[in-house]
C-alpha positions in Angstrom: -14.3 -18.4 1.8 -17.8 -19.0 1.7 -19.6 -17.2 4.9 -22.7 -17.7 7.0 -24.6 -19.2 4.4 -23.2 -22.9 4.9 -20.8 -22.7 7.7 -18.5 -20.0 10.0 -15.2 -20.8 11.8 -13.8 -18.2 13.0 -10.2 -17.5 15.8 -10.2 -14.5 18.2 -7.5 -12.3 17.4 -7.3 -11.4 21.3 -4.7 -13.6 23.7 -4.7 -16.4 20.5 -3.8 -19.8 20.7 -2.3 -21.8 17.8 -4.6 -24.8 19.0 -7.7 -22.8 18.1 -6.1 -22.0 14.5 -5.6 -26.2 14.4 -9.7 -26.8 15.6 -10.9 -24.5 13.0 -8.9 -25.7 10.2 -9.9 -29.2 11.4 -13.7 -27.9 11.3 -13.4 -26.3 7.9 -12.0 -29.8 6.7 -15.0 -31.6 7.8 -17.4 -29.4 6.4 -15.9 -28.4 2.7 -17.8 -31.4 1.2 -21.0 -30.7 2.7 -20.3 -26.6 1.5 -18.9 -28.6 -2.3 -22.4 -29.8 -2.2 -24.4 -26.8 -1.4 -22.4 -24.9 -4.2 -23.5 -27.3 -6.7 -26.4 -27.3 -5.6 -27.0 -23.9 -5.8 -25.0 -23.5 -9.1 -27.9 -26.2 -10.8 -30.5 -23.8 -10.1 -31.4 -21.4 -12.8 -33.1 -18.3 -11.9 -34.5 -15.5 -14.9 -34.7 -11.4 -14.3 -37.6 -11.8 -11.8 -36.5 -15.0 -10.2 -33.1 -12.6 -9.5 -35.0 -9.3 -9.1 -37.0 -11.3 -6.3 -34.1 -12.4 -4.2 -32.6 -8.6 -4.5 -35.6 -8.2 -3.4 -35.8 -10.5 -0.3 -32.1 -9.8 0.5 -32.5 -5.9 1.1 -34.3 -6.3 4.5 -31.4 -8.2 5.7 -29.0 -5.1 4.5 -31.2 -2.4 5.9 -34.2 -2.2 8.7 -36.4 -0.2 6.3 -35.9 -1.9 3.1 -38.2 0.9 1.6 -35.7 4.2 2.7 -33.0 1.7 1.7 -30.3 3.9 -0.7 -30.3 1.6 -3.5 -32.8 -0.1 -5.2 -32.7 -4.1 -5.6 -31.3 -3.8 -8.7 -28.6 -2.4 -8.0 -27.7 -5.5 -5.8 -27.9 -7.6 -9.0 -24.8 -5.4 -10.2 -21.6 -8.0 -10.8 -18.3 -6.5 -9.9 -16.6 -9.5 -10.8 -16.9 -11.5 -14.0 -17.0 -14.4 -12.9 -20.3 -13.4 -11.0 -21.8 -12.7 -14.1 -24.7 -15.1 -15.0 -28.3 -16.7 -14.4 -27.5 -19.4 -11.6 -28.3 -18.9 -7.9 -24.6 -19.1 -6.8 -23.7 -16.7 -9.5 -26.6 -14.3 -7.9 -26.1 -15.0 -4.3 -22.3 -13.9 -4.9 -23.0 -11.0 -6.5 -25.9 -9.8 -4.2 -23.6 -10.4 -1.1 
């Protein structure tokens, strides 16, 4: 699953049809090398404590309206919950921020 960031497919739950569950799977197909790509992408780029603190940073407006009365700090955003989140690349970060 990789969310918003490269693509969204998603099925209503309400009166479903099994032909929409067959288009999305069909759409996810088509796009998994173009979202392959972005990953790698984004796992080439290195990023240090600032480079990370900054897109904390730039990421808390789109949690909260009023980044500044937020209840965390950015910091906290850079907190890995998983270990395989742990680390200096920008997919590493981008996971563990969202």
């Amino acid at each position: 699953m990789v969310g918003e960031t490269f693509d969204r497919v998603s099925v209503k739950h309400l009166n479903f049809d099994p032909a929409d569950v067959i288009n999305a799977s069909y759409e996810i197909i088509d796009s998994a090398p173009q979202v392959a790509e972005n990953v790698k992408e984004f796992k080439g780029v290195h990023l240090n404590e600032d480079e990370k603190l900054a897109y904390a940073t730039a990421c808390l407006p789109l949690l909260y309206d009023e980044a500044e009365a937020a209840p965390i700090r950015p910091e906290r955003l850079l907190y890995t919950r998983r270990s395989s989140d742990y680390g200096n690349d920008l997919w590493k970060t981008f996971n563990a921020v969202q």
